[in-house]
N, C-alpha and C positions, 0 to 999 in steps of 0.2 A: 711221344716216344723219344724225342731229342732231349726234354728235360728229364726223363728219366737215363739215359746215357750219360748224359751230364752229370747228375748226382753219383753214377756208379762210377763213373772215372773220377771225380772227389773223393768219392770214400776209397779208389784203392789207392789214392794219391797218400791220402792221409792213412791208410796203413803202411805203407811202405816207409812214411819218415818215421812213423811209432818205431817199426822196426830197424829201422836204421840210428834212431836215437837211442832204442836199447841195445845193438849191436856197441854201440859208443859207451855207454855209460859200463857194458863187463870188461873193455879194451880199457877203458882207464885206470879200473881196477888191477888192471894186471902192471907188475914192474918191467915190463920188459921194454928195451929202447926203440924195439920193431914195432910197439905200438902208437910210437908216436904218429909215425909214418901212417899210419891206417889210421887213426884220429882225422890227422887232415885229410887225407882220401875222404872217410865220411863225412867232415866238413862239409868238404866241396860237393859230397853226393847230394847233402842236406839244402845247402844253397841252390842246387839246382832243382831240386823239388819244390822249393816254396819260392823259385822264381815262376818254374814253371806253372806254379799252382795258380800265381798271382794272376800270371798274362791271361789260364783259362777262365779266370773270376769274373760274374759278369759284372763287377764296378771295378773293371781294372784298367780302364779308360777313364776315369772319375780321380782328379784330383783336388 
């Protein structure tokens, strides 16, 4: 049951940057200068997902 919790918390890890990476990719598209601001916001939301993702990985103790 732990390695199935496991895989579910990956997969909604990995939906949420999908969606945060498409949230970015229609902000770029736009001219507006307010978007920059939300770029880095999601930057930073995106870095924190795939650090968090990292530390949950089981070879994330593996260098």
């Amino acid at each position: 049951m732990d390695k199935l919790r496991q895989e579910a918390e990956k997969a909604e890890l990995a939906q949420a940057v999908a969606a945060i990476e498409f949230l970015k990719n229609k902000i770029l598209a736009s001219p507006s200068s307010a978007s920059q601001q939300m770029i880095t916001s999601l930057d930073a939301a995106l870095l924190a997902c795939h650090r968090d993702g990292a530390e949950n990985s089981p070879t994330s103790g593996i260098r």
